[in-house]
C-alpha positions in Angstrom: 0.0 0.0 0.0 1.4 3.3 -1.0 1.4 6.5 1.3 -1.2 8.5 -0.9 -3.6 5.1 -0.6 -3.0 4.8 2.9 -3.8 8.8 3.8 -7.0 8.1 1.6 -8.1 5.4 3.5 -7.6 7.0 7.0 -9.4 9.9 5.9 -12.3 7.8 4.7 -12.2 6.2 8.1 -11.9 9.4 9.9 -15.2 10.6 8.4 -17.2 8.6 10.9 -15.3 10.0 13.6 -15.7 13.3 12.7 -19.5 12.9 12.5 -19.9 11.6 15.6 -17.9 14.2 17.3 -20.3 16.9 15.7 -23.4 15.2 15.9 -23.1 14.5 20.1 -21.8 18.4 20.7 -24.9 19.5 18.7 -27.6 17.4 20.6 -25.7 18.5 23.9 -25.6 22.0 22.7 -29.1 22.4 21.3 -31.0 19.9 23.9 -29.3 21.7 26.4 -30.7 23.4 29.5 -29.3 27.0 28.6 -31.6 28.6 26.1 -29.5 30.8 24.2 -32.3 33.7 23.6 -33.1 34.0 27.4 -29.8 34.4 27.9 -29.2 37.4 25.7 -32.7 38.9 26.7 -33.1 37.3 30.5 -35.9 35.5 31.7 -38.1 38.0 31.7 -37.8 38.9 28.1 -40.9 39.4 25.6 -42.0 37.0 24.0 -42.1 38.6 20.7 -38.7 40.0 21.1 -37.3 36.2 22.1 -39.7 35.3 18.4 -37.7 37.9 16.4 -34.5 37.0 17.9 -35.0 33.3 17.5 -35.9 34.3 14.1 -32.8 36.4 13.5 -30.6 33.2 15.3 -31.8 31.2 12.3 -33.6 28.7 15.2 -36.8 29.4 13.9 -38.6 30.3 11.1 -39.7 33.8 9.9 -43.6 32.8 11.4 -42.0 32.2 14.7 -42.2 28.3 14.4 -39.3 26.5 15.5 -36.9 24.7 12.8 -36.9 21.0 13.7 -34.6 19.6 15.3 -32.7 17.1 12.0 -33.0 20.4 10.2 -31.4 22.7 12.0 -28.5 19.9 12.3 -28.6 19.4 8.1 -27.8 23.1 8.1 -25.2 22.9 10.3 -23.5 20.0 8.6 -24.0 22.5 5.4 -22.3 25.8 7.5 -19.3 23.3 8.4 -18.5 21.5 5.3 -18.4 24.8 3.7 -16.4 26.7 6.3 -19.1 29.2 6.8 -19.7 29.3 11.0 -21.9 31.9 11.1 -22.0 34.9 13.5 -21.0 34.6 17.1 -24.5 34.5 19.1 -23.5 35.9 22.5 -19.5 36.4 23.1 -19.3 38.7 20.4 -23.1 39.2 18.8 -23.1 39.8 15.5 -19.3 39.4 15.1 -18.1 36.4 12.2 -17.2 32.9 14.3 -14.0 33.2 12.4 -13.2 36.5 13.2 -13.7 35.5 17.0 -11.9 32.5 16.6 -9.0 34.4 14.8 -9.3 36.8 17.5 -7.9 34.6 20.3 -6.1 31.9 18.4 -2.3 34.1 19.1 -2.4 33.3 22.6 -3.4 29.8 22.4 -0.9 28.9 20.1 2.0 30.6 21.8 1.4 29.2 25.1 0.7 25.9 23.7 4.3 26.0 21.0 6.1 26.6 24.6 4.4 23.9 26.7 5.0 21.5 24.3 8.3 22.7 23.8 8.9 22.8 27.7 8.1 19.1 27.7 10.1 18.0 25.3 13.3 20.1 25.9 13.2 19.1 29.5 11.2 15.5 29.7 12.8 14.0 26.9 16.7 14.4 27.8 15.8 13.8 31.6 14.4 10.3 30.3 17.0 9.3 28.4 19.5 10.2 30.9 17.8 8.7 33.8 17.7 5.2 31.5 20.9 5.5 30.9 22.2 6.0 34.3 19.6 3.2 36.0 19.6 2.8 39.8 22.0 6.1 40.3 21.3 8.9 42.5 20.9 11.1 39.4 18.3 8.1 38.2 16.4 8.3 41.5 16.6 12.5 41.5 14.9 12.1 37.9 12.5 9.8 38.0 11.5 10.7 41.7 11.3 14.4 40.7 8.9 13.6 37.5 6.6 11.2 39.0 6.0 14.4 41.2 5.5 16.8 38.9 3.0 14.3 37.1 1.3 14.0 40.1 0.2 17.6 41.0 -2.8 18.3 39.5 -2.8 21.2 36.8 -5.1 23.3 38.5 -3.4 23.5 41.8 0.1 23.8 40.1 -1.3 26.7 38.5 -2.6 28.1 41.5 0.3 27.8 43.1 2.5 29.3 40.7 0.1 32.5 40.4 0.0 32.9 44.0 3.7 32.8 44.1 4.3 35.3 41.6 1.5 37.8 42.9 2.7 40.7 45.1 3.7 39.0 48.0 4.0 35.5 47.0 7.5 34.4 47.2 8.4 34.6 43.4 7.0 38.4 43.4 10.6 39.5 42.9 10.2 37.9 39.4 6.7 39.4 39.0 8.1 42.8 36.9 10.6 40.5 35.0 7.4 37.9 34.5 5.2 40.6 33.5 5.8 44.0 31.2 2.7 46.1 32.0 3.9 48.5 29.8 3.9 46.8 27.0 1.0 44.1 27.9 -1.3 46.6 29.9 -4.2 43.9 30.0 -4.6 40.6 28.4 -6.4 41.8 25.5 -3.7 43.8 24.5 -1.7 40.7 23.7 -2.6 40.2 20.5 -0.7 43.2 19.8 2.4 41.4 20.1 1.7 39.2 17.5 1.9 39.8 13.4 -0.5 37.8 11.2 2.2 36.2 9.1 0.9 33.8 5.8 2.8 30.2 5.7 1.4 29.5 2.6 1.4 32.6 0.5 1.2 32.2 -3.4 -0.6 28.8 -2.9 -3.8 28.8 -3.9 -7.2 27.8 -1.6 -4.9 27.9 1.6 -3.3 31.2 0.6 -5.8 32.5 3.5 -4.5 30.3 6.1 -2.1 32.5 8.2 -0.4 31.8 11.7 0.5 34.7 14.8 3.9 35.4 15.5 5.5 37.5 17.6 7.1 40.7 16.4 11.3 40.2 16.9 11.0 43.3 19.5 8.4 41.6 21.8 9.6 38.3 21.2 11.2 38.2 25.2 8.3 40.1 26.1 5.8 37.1 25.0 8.1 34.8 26.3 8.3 36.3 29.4 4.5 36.2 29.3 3.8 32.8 28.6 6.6 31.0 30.6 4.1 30.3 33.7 1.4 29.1 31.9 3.3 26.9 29.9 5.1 25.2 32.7 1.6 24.3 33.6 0.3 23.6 31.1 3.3 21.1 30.2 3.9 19.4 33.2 1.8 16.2 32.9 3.5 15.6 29.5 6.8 16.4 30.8 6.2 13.7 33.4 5.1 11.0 31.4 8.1 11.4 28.8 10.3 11.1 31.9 8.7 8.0 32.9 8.2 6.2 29.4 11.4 7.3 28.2 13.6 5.7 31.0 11.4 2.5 30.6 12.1 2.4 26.6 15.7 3.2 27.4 15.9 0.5 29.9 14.2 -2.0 27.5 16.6 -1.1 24.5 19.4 -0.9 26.2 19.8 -4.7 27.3 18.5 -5.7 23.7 20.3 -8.4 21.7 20.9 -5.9 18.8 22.7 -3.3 21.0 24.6 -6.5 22.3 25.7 -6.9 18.7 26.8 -3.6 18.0 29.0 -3.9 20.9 30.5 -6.7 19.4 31.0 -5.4 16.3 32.8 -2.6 18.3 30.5 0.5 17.7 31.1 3.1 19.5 28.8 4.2 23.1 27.9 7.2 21.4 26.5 5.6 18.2 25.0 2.4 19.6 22.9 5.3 22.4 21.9 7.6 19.0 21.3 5.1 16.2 20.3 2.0 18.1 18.8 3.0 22.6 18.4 6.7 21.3 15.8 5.7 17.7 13.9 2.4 19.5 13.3 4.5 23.0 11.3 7.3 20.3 8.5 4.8 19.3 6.7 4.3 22.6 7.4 8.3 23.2 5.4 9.1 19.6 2.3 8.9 20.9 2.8 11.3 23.8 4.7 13.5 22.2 2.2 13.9 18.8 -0.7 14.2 21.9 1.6 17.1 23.5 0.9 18.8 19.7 -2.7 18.6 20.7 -2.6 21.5 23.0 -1.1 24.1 19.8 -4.9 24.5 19.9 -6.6 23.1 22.5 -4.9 25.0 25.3 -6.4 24.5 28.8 -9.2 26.3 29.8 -8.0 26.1 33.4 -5.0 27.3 32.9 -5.6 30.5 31.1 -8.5 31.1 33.1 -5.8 30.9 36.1 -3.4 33.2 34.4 -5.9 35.8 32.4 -5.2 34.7 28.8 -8.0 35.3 27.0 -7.3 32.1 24.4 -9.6 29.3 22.9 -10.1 27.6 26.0 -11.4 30.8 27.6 -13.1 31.5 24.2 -14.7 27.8 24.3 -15.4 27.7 28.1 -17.5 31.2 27.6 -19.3 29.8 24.4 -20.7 27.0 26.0 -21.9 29.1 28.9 -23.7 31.3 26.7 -24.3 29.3 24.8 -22.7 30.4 21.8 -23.8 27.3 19.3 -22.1 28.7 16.6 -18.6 29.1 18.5 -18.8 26.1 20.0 -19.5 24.0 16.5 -16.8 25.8 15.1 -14.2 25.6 17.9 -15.3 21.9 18.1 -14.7 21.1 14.2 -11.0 22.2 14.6 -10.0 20.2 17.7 -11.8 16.9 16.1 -9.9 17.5 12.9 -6.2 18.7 14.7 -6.5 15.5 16.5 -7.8 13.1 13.7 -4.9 14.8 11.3 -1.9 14.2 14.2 -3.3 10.4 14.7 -2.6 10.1 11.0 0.7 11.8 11.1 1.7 9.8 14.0 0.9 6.3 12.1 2.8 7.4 9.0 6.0 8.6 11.8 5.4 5.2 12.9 6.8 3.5 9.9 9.6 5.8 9.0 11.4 5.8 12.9 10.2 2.1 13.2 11.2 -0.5 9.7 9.4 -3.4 11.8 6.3 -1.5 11.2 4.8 -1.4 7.6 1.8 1.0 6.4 -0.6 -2.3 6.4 0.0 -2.7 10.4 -0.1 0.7 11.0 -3.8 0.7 9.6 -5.0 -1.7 11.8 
C-alpha cells in the first residue's frame, strides 16, 4: 500500500469520527438546558422580542415556528462542510465565528508552542539520561522528581505558581521581570504582540490560512509572558516522557541488537543515538504527537488561572452562553487537529520504526 492510498483510507475512516464528534456536541448543545435567547434577553424577556431574535438566530422560522430539530442539524453539517460558521450569538453578537476564533487563536498557540516545547526540551533528555544511568542517585533524582511533577494536578500547580508570583508571593521579585505592563497593559492587549504572518502565500485555496507570530521586539516580552502558563500547562506531559522514556531506554538498552553492536565494536555514542536513542522514540510518539494537541486546545483552566484570553477561555464562555455557533466551530477544529496528528503519528510510525509497515499501521 502506497502512502497517498494509505492517507485516503484514514481519511475515509476518519469521516465517521468526525460525524460523531459533531453530531453528540450538537444534541448536547441544542437539547441543552441554557436557552441561548433568554440568555441574551433574560428570563423576563418578551416574548415577541425572544420570536424575532430566534428568528434572527436562524432557530426558527420567519412565522415564529421552530426549525426542527434534524433540520437545524442538516444546516449545520452544510455551514461546516463549507467553512461558513456563522456569526457569534452571545461572546461577540453579531461578530463572524472566524473573526472571534482568529481573535484569540495568538495566545493559544504561543502558550501551547512553549508547553510542548517545555516538555520536550526538558522530559525527553531527563528520560533518556535517567535510562541510561539506572539505579543512580541522578536516576532516583529524575524519575522521583517527574513522577512528582506528574502527580500535582494542573489546576493546583497553576494556583500555586500565580499565588507565588502575585505581590507578596515568594516569586513576586520575578513578577516585573514575568510581566511587562507596559507593553502588555491587559490581556487583551496581547494580541498586539503578535503579526498575522501567511505560511502559505502564493498557494492557492490555503493562501488565506495565516499563523501569529510575535514581532522580533516583543519576542522576550511574550516569552516572558507565557513561561508560567506553559510550565503548567506542560507538566503532565513532561512527566510521562520522563517515565516512558527511562522505561524504553531500559528495554533497549539490554537488547540483543545493542549486544551486537557492541561486538562489532561501535562506538557508546553511536549504539545510544542510532540504536537505545531511535527504539526508545517509538513508545514516546504517541505522547509527544498528543503534546501537539494542546497548539490548539490550550487549557481552559490554565488561562482562566493566568488571564489569557485564548480558545479555552473562548470555548469555556461559548458553551456558557451558549454560543452554538462558537462552539461548532471551535469543536470542528479540535476533532480534525486530532484526527490529522493520529494520522501523522501512524505514517512517523513507519519511517522511525522499519518493523512497522503502512498495512500494520492501519489496523
Amino acid at each position: 500500500m502506497n502512502r497517498a492510498l494509505y492517507i485516503v483510507k484514514r481519511i475515509i475512516l476518519a469521516i465517521p469520527v468526525v460525524l460523531f464528534g459533531l453530531t453528540l456536541t450538537f444534541i448536547i448543545m441544542y437539547r441543552g438546558p441554557i436557552d441561548p435567547v433568554l440568555s441574551i434577553l433574560g428570563q423576563d424577556a418578551n416574548p415577541e422580542a425572544a420570536r424575532q431574535l430566534r428568528i434572527a438566530l436562524g432557530i426558527a422560522r420567519p412565522d415564529g415556528t421552530r426549525i426542527p430539530l434534524w433540520e437545524q442539524y442538516g444546516l449545520m453539517l452544510r455551514d461546516i462542510m463549507t467553512l461558513q460558521f456563522g456569526q457569534s450569538w452571545i461572546v461577540q453578537r453579531g461578530v463572524s465565528v472566524t473573526t472571534v476564533i482568529t481573535g484569540r487563536l495568538a495566545p493559544t498557540l504561543w502558550l501551547g508552542f512553549w508547553s510542548v516545547m517545555v516538555a520536550l526540551i526538558i522530559g525527553i533528555p531527563v528520560g533518556l539520561y535517567a535510562g541510561l544511568k539506572a539505579n543512580s542517585w541522578g536516576d532516583y533524582l529524575a524519575s522521583g522528581g517527574g513522577i512528582i511533577w506528574r502527580a500535582m494536578p494542573n489546576f493546583w500547580l497553576a494556583v500555586m505558581i500565580a499565588g507565588s508570583l502575585s505581590a507578596g508571593g515568594i516569586l513576586s521579585w520575578y513578577r516585573g521581570f514575568w510581566l511587562d505592563t507596559d507593553v502588555i497593559g491587559t490581556p487583551d492587549a496581547v494580541n498586539n504582540l503578535f503579526q498575522m504572518t501567511p505560511i502559505f502565500d502564493g498557494i492557492p485555496i490555503v493562501n488565506a490560512i495565516i499563523i501569529p507570530v510575535p514581532e522580533v521586539q516583543n519576542m522576550l516580552v511574550a516569552f516572558k509572558w507565557i513561561l508560567p502558563a506553559a510550565l503548567v500547562l506542560g507538566s503532565a506531559s513532561m512527566g510521562n516522557e520522563i517515565r516512558i522514556g527511562r522505561t524504553a531506554v531500559l528495554e533497549s538498552i539490554n537488547a540483543k541488537y545493542v549486544e551486537t553492536a557492541r561486538a562489532k565494536g561501535c562506538s557508546s555514542q553511536r549504539i545510544i543515538i542510532k540504536h537505545v536513542g531511535r527504539n526508545a522514540v517509538v513508545p514516546l510518539l504517541p505522547v509527544i504527537m498528543g503534546e501537539f494537541y494542546l497548539l490548539i486546545g490550550g487549557s481552559v483552566l490554565v488561562e482562566q488561572i493566568f488571564s489569557i484570553n485564548g480558545l479555552g477561555n473562548l470555548f469555556f464562555r461559548a458553551v456558557l452562553g451558549p454560543d452554538i455557533p462558537v462552539v461548532m466551530a471551535l469543536v470542528t477544529i479540535f476533532i480534525l487537529i486530532q484526527v490529522s496528528f493520529n494520522i501523522i503519528q501512524d505514517i512517523l510510525y513507519t519511517y522511525i520504526d522499519p518493523r512497522i509497515t503502512l498495512e500494520e499501521a492501519s489496523r
